[in-house]
PDB file as gemmi writes it, atoms N, CA and C in Angstrom:
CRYST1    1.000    1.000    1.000  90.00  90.00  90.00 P 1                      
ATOM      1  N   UNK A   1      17.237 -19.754  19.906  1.00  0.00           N  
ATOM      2  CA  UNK A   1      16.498 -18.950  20.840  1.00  0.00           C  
ATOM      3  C   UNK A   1      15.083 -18.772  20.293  1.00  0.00           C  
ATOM      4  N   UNK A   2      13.903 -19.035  21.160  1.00  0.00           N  
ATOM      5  CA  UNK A   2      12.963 -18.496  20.846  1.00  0.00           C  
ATOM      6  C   UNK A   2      11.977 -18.077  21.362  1.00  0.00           C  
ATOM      7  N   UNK A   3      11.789 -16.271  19.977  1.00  0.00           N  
ATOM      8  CA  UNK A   3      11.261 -15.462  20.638  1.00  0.00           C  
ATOM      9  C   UNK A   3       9.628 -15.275  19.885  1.00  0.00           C  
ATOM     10  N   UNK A   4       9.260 -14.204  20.306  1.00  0.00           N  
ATOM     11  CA  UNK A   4       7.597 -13.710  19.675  1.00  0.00           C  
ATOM     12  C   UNK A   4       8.086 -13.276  18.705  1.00  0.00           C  
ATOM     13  N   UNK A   5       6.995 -12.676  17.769  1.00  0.00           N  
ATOM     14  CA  UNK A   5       7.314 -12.233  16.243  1.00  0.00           C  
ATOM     15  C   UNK A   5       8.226 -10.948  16.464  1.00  0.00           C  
ATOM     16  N   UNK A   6       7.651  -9.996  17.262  1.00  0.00           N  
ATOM     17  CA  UNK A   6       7.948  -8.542  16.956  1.00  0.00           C  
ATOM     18  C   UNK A   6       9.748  -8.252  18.065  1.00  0.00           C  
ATOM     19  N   UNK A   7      10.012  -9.591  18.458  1.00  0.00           N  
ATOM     20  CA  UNK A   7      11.452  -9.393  19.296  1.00  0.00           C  
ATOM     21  C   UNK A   7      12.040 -10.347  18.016  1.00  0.00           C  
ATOM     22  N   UNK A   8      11.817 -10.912  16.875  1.00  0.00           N  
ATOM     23  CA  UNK A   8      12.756 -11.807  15.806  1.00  0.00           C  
ATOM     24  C   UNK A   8      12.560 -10.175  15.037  1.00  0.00           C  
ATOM     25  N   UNK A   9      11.489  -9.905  14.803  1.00  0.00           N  
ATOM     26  CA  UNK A   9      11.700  -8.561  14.142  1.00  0.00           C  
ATOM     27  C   UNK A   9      12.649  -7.802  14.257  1.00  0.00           C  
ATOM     28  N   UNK A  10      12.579  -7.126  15.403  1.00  0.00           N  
ATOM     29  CA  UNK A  10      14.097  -5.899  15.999  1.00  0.00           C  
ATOM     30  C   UNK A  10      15.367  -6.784  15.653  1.00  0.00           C  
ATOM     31  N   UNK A  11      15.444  -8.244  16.439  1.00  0.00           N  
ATOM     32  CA  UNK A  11      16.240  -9.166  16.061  1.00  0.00           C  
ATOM     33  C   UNK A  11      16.764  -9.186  14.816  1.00  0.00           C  
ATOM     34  N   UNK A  12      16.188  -9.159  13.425  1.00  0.00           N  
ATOM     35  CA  UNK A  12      16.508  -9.488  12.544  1.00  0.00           C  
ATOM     36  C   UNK A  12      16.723  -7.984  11.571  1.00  0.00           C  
ATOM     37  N   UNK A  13      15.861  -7.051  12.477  1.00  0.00           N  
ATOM     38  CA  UNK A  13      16.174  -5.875  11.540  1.00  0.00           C  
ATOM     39  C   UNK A  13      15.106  -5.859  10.152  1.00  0.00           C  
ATOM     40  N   UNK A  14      13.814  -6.322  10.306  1.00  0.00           N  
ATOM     41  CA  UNK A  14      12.948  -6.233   9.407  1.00  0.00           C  
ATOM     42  C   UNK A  14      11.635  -6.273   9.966  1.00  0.00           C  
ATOM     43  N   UNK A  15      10.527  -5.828   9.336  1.00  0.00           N  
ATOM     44  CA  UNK A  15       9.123  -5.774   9.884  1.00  0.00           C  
ATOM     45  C   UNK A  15       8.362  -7.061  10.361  1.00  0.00           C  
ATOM     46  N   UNK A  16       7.889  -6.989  11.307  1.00  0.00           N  
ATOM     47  CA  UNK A  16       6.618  -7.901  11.856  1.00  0.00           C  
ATOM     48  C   UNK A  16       6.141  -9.003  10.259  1.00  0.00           C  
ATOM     49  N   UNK A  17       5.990  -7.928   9.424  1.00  0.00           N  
ATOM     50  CA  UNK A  17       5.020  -8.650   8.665  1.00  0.00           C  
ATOM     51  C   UNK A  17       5.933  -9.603   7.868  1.00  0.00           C  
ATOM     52  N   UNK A  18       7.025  -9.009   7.617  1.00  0.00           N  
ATOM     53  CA  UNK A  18       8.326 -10.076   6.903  1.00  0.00           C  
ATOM     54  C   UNK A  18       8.587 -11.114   7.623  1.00  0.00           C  
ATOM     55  N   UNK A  19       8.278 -11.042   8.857  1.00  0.00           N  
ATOM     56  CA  UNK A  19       8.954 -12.294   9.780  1.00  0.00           C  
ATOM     57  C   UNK A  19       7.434 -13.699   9.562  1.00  0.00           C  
ATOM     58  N   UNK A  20       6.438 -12.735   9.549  1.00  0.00           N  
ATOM     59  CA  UNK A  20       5.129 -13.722   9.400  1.00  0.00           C  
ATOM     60  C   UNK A  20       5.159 -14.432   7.796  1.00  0.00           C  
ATOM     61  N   UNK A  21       6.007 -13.480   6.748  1.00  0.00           N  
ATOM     62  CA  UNK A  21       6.021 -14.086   5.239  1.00  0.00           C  
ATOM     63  C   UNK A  21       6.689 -14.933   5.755  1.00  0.00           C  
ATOM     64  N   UNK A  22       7.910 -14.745   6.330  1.00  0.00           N  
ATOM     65  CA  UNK A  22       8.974 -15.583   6.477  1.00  0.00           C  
ATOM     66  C   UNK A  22       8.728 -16.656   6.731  1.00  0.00           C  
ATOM     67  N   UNK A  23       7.479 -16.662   7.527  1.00  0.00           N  
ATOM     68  CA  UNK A  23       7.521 -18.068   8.802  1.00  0.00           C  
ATOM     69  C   UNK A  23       6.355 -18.815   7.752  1.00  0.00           C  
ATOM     70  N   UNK A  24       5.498 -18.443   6.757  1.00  0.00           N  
ATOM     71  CA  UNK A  24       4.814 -18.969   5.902  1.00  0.00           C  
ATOM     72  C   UNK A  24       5.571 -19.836   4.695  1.00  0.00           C  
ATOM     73  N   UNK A  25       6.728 -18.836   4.501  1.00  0.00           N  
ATOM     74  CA  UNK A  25       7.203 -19.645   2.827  1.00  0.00           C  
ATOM     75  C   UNK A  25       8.490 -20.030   3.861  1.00  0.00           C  
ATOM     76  N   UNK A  26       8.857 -20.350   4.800  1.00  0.00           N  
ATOM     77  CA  UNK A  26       9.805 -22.026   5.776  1.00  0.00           C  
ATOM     78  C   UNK A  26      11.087 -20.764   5.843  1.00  0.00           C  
ATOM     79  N   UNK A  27      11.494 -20.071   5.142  1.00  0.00           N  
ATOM     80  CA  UNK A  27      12.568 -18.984   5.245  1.00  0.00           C  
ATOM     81  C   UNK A  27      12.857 -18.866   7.165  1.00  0.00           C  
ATOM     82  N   UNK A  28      12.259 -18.669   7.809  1.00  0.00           N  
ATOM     83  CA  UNK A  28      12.417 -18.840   9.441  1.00  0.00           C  
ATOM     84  C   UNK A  28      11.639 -20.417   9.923  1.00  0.00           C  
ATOM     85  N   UNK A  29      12.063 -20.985  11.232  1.00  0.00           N  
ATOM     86  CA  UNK A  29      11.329 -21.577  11.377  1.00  0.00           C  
ATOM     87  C   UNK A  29      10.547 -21.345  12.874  1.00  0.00           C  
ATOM     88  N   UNK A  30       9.357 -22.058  13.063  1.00  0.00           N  
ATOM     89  CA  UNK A  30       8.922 -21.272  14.352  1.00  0.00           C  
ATOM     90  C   UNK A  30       7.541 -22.444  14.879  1.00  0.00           C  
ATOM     91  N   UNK A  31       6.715 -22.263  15.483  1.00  0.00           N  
ATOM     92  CA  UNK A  31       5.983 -22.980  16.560  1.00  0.00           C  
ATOM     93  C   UNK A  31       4.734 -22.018  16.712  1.00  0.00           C  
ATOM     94  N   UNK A  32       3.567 -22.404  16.435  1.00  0.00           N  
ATOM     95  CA  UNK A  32       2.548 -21.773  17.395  1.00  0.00           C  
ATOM     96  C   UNK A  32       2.630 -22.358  18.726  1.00  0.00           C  
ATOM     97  N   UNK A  33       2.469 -21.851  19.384  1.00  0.00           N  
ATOM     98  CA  UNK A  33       1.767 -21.957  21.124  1.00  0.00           C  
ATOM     99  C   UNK A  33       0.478 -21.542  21.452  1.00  0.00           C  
ATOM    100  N   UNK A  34      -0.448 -22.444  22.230  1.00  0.00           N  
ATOM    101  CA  UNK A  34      -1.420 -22.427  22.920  1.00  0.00           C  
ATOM    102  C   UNK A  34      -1.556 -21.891  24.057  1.00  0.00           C  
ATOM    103  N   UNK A  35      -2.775 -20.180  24.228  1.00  0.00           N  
ATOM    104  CA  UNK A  35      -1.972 -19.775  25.143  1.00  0.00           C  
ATOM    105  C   UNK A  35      -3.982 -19.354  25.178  1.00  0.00           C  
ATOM    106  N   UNK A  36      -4.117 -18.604  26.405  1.00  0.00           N  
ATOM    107  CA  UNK A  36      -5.584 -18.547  26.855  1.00  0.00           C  
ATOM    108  C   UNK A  36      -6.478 -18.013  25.848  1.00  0.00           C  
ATOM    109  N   UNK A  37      -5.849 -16.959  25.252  1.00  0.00           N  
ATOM    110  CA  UNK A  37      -6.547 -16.332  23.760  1.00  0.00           C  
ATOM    111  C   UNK A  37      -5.902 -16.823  22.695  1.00  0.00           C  
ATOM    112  N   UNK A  38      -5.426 -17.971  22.477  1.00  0.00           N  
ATOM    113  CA  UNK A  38      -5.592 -18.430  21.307  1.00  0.00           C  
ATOM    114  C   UNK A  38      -4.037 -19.172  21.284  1.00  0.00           C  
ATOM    115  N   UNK A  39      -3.703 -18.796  19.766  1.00  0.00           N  
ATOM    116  CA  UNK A  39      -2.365 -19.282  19.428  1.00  0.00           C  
ATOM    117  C   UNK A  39      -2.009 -17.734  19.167  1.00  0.00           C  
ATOM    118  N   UNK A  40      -0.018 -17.999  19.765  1.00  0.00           N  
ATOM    119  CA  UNK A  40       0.770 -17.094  19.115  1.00  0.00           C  
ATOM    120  C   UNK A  40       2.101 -17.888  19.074  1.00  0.00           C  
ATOM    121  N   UNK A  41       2.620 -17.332  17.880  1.00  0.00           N  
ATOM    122  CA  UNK A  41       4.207 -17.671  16.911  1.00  0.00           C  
ATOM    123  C   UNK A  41       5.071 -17.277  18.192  1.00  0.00           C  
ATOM    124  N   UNK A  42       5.880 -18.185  17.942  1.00  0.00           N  
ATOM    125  CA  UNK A  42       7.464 -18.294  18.752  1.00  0.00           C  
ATOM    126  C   UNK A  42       8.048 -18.772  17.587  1.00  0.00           C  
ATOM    127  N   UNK A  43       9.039 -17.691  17.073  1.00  0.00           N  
ATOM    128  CA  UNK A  43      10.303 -17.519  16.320  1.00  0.00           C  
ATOM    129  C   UNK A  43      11.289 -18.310  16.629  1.00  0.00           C  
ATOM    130  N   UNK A  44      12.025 -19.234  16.062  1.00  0.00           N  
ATOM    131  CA  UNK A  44      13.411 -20.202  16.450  1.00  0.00           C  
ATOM    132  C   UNK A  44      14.048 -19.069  15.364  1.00  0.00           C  
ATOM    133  N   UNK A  45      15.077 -17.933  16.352  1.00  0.00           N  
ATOM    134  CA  UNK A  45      16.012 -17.363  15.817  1.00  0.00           C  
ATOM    135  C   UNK A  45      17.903 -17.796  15.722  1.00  0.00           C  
ATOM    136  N   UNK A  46      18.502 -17.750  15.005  1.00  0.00           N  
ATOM    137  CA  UNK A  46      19.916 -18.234  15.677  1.00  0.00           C  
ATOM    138  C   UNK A  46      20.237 -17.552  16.221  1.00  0.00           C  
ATOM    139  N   UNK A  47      21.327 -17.856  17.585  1.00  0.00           N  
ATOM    140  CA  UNK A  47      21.839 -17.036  18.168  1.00  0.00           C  
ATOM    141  C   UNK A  47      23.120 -16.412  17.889  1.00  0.00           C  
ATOM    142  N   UNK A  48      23.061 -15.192  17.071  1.00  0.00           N  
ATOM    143  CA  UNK A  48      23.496 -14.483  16.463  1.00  0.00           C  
ATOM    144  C   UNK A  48      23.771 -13.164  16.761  1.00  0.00           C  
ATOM    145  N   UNK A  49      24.139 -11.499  16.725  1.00  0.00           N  
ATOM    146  CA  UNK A  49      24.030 -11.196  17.179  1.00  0.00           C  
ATOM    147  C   UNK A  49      23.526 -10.403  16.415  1.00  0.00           C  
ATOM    148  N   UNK A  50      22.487  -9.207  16.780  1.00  0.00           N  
ATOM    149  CA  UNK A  50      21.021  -8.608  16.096  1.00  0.00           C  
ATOM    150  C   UNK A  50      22.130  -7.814  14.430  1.00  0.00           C  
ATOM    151  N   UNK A  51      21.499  -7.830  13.903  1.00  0.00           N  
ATOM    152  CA  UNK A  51      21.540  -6.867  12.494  1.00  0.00           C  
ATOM    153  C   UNK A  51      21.377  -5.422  12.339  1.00  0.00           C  
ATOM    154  N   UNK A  52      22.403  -4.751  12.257  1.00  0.00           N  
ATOM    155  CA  UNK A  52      22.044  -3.399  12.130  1.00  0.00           C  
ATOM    156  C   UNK A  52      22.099  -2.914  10.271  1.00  0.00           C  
ATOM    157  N   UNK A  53      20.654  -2.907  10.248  1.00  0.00           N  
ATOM    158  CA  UNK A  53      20.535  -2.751   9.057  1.00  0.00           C  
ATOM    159  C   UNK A  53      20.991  -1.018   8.817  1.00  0.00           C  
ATOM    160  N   UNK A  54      21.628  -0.612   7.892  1.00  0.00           N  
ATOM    161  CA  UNK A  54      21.924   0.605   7.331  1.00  0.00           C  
ATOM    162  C   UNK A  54      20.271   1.365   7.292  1.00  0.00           C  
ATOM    163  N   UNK A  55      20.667   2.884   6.891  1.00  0.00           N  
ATOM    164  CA  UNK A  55      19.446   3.216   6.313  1.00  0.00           C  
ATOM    165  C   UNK A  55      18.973   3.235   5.272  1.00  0.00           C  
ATOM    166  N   UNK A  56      17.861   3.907   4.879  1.00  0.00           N  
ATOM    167  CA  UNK A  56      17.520   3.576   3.373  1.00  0.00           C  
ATOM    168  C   UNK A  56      18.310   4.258   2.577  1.00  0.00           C  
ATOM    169  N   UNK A  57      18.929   3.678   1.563  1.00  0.00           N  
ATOM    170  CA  UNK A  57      19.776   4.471   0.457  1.00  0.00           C  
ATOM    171  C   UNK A  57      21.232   4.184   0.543  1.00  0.00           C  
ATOM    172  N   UNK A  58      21.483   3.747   1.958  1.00  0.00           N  
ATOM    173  CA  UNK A  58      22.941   3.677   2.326  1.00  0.00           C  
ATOM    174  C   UNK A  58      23.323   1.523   2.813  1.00  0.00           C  
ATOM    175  N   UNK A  59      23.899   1.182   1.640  1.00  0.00           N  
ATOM    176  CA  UNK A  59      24.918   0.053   1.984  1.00  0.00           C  
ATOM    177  C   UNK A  59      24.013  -0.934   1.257  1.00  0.00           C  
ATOM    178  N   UNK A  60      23.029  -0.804   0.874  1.00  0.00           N  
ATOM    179  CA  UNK A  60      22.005  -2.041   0.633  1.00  0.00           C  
ATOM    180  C   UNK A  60      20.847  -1.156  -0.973  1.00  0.00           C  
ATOM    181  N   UNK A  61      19.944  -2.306  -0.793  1.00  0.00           N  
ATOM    182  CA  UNK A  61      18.918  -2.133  -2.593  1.00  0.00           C  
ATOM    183  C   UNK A  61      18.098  -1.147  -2.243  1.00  0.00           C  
ATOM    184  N   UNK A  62      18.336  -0.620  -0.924  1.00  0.00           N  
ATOM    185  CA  UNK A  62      17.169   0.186  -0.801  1.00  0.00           C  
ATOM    186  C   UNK A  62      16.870   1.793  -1.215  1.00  0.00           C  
ATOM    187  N   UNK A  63      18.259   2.911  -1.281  1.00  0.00           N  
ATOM    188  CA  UNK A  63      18.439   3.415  -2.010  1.00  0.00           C  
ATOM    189  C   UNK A  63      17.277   3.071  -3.889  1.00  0.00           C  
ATOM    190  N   UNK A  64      18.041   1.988  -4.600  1.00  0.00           N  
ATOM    191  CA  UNK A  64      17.160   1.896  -5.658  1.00  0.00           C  
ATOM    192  C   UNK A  64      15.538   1.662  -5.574  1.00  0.00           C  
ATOM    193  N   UNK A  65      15.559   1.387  -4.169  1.00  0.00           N  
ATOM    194  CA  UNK A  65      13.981   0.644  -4.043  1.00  0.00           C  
ATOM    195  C   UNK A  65      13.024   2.073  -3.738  1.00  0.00           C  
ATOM    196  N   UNK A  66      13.610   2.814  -3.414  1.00  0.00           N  
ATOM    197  CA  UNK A  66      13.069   4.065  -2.730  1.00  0.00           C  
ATOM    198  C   UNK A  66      13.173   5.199  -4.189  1.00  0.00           C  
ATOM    199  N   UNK A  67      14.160   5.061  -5.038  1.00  0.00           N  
ATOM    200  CA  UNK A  67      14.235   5.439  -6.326  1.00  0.00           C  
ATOM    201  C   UNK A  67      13.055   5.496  -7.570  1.00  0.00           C  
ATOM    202  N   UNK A  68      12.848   4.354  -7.292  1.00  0.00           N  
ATOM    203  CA  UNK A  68      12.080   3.381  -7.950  1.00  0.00           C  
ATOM    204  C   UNK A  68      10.647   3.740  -7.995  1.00  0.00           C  
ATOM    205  N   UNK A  69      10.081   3.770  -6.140  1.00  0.00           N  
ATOM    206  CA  UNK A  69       9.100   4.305  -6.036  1.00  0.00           C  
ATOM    207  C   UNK A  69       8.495   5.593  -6.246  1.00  0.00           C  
ATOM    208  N   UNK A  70       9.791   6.582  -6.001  1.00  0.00           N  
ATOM    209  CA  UNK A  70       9.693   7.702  -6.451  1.00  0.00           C  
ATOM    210  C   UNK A  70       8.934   8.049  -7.361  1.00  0.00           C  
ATOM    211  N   UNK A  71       9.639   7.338  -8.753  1.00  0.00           N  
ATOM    212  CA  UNK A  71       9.547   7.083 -10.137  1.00  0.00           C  
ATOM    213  C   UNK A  71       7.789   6.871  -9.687  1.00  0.00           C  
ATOM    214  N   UNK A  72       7.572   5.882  -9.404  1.00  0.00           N  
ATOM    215  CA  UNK A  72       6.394   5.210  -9.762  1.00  0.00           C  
ATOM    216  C   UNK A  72       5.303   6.338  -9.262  1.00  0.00           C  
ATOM    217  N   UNK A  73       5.338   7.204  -7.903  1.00  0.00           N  
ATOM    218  CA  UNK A  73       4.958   8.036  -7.287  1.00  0.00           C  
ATOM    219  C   UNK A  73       4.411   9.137  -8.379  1.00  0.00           C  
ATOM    220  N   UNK A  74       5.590   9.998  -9.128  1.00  0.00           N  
ATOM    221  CA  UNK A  74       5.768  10.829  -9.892  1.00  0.00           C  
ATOM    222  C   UNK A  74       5.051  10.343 -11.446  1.00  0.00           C  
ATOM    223  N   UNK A  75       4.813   8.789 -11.709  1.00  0.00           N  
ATOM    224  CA  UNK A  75       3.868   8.561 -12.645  1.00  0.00           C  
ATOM    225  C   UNK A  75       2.491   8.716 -12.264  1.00  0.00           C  
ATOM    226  N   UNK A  76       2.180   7.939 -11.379  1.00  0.00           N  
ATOM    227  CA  UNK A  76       0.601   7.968 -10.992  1.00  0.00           C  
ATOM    228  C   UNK A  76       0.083   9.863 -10.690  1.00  0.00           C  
ATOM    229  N   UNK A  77       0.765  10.307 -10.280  1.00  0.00           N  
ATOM    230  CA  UNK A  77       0.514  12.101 -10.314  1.00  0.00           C  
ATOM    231  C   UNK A  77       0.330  12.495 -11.387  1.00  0.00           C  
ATOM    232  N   UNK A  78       1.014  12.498 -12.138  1.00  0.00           N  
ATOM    233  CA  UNK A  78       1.012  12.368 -13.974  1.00  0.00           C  
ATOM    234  C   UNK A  78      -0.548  11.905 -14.163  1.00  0.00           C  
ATOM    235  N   UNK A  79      -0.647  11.008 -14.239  1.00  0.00           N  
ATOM    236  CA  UNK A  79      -1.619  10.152 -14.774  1.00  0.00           C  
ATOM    237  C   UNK A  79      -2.650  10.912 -13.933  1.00  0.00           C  
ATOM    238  N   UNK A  80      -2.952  10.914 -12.874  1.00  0.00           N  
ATOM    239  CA  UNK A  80      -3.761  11.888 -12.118  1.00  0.00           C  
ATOM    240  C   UNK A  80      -3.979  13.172 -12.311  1.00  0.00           C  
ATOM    241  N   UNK A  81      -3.474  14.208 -12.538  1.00  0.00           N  
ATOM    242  CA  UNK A  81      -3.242  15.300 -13.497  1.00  0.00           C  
ATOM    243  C   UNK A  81      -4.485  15.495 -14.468  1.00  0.00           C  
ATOM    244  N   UNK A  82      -3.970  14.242 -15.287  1.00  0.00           N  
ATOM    245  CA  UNK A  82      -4.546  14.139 -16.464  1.00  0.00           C  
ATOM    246  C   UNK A  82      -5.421  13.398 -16.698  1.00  0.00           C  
ATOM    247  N   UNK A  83      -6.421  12.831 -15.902  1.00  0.00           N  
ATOM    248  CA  UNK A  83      -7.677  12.237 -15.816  1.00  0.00           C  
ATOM    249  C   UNK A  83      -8.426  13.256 -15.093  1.00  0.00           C  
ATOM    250  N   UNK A  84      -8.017  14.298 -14.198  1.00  0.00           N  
ATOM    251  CA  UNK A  84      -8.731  15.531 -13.534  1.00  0.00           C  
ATOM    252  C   UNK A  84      -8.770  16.852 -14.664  1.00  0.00           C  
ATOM    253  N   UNK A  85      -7.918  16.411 -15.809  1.00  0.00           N  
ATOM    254  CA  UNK A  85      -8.279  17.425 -16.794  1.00  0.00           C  
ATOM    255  C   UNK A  85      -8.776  16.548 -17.942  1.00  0.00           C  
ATOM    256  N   UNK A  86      -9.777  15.716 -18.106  1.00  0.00           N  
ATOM    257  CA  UNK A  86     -10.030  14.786 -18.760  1.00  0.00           C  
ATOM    258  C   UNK A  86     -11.903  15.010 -17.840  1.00  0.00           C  
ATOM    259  N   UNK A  87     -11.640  14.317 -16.671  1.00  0.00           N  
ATOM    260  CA  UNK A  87     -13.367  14.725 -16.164  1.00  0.00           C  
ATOM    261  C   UNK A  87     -13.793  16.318 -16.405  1.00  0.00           C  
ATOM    262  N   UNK A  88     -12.672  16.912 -15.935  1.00  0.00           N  
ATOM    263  CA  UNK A  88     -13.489  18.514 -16.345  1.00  0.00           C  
ATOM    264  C   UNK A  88     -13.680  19.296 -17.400  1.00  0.00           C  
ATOM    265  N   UNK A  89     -13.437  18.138 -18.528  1.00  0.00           N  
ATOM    266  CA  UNK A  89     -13.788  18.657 -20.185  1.00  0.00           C  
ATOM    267  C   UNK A  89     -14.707  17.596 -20.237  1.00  0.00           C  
ATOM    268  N   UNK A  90     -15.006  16.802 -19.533  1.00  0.00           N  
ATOM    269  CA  UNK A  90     -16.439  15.888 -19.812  1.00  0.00           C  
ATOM    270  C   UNK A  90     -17.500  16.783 -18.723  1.00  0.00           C  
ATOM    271  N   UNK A  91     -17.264  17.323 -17.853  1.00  0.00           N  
ATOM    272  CA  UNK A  91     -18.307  18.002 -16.979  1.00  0.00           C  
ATOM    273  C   UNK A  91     -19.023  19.068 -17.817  1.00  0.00           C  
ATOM    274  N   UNK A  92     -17.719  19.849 -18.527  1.00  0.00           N  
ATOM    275  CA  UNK A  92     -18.264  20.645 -19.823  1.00  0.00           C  
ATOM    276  C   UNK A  92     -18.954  20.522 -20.586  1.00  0.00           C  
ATOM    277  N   UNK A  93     -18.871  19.019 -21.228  1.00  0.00           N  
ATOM    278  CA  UNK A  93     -19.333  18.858 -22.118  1.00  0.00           C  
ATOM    279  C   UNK A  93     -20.408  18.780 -22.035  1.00  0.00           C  
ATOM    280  N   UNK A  94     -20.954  17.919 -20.542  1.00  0.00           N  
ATOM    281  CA  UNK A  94     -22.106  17.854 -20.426  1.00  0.00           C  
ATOM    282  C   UNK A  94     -23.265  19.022 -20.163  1.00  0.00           C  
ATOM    283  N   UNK A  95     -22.639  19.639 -19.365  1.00  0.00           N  
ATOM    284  CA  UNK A  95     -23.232  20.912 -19.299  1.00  0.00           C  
ATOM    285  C   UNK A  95     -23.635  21.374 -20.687  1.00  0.00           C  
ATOM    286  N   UNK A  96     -22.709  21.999 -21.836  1.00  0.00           N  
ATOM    287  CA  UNK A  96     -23.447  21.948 -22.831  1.00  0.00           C  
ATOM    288  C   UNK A  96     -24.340  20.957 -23.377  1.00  0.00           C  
ATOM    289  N   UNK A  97     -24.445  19.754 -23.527  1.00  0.00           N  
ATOM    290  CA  UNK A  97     -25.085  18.872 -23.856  1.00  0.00           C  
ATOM    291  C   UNK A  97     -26.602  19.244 -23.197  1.00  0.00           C  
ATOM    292  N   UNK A  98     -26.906  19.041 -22.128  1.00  0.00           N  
ATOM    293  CA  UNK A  98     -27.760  19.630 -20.882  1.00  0.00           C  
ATOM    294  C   UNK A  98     -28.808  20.576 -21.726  1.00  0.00           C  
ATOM    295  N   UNK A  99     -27.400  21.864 -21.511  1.00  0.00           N  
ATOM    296  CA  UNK A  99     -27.966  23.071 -22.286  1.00  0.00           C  
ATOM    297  C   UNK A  99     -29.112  23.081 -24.164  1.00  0.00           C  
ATOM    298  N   UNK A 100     -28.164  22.074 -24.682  1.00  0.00           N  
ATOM    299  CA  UNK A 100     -28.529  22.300 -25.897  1.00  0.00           C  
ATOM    300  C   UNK A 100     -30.174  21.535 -25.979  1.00  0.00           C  
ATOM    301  N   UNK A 101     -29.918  20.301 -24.851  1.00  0.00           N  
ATOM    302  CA  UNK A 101     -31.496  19.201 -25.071  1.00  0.00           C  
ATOM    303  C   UNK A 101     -32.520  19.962 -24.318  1.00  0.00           C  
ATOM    304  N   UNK A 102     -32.378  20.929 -23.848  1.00  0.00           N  
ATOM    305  CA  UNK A 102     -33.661  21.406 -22.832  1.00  0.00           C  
ATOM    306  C   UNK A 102     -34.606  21.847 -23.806  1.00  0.00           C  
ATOM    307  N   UNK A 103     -36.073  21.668 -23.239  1.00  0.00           N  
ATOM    308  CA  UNK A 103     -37.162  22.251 -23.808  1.00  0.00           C  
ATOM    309  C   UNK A 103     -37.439  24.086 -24.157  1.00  0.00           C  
ATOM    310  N   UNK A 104     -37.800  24.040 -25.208  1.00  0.00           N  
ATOM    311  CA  UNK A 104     -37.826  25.467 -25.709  1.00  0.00           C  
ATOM    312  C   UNK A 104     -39.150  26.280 -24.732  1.00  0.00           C  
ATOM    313  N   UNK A 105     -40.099  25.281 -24.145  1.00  0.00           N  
ATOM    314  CA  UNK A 105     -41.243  26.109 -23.319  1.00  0.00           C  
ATOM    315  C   UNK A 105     -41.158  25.441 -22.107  1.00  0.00           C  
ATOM    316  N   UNK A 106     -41.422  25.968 -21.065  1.00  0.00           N  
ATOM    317  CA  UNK A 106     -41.106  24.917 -19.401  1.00  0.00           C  
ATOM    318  C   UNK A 106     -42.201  24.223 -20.009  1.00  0.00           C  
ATOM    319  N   UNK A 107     -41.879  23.441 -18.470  1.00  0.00           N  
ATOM    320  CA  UNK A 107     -42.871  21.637 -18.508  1.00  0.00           C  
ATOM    321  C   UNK A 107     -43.556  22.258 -18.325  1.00  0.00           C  
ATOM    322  N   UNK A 108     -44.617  22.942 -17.432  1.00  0.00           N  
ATOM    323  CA  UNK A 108     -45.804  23.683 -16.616  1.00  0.00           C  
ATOM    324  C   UNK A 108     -46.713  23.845 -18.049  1.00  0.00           C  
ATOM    325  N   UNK A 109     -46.163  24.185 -19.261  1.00  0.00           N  
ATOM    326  CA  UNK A 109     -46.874  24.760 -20.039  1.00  0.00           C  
ATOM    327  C   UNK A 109     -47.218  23.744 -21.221  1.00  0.00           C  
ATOM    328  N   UNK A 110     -46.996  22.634 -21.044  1.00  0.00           N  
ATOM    329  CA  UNK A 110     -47.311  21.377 -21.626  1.00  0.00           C  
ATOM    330  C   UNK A 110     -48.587  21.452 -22.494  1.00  0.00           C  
ATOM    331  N   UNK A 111     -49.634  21.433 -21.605  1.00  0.00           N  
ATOM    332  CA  UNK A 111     -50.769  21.460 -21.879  1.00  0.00           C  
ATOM    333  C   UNK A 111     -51.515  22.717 -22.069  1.00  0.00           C  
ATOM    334  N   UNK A 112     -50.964  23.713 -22.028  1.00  0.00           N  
ATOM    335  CA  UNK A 112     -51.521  25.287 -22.387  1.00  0.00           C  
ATOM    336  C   UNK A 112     -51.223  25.758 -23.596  1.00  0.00           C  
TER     337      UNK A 112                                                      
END                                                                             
């Protein structure tokens, strides 16, 4: 059977953009068509009957995949944290720095 990207999508139970990896690295196979604005993909799906993928966490990797990110989520915050208390002991610093190089008489009085 073949359909447009985003009906192999629902079809297959995965995103638009997986079906376009797909159709790049031969994993699906499919056809552009010549159509008034241009070319669009027609999906050769089997006729099968659609995939009901579980949800995340339940029957499949996705549970760990969602785990995972968590993890990764809860590092970069970390790390963020601590580069926002890292600039505001350099803002300090500078400020003193600032403080300590300034001239002992204003500019105005240069020449007086």
């Amino acid at each position: 059977m073949d359909v447009k990207i985003s009906v192999a999508a629902g079809h297959l139970g995965v995103s638009t953009e997986t079906v376009r990896r797909r159709l790049r690295t031969g994993t699906l196979s499919g056809k552009r068509e010549k159509t008034a604005q241009g070319f669009r993909w027609v999906v050769t799906i089997p006729d099968t009957p659609p995939t009901n993928t579980p949800p995340p966490g339940e029957g499949s990797d996705d549970g760990m995949l969602v785990g995972q990110m968590q993890a990764r989520i809860d590092s970069l915050e970390a790390q963020l944290t601590t580069r926002a208390g890292e600039i505001d002991q350099l803002h300090r610093l500078l400020a003193q720095t600032a403080l300590n190089a300034a001239p002992a008489r204003p500019w105005w009085r240069f020449w007086g």
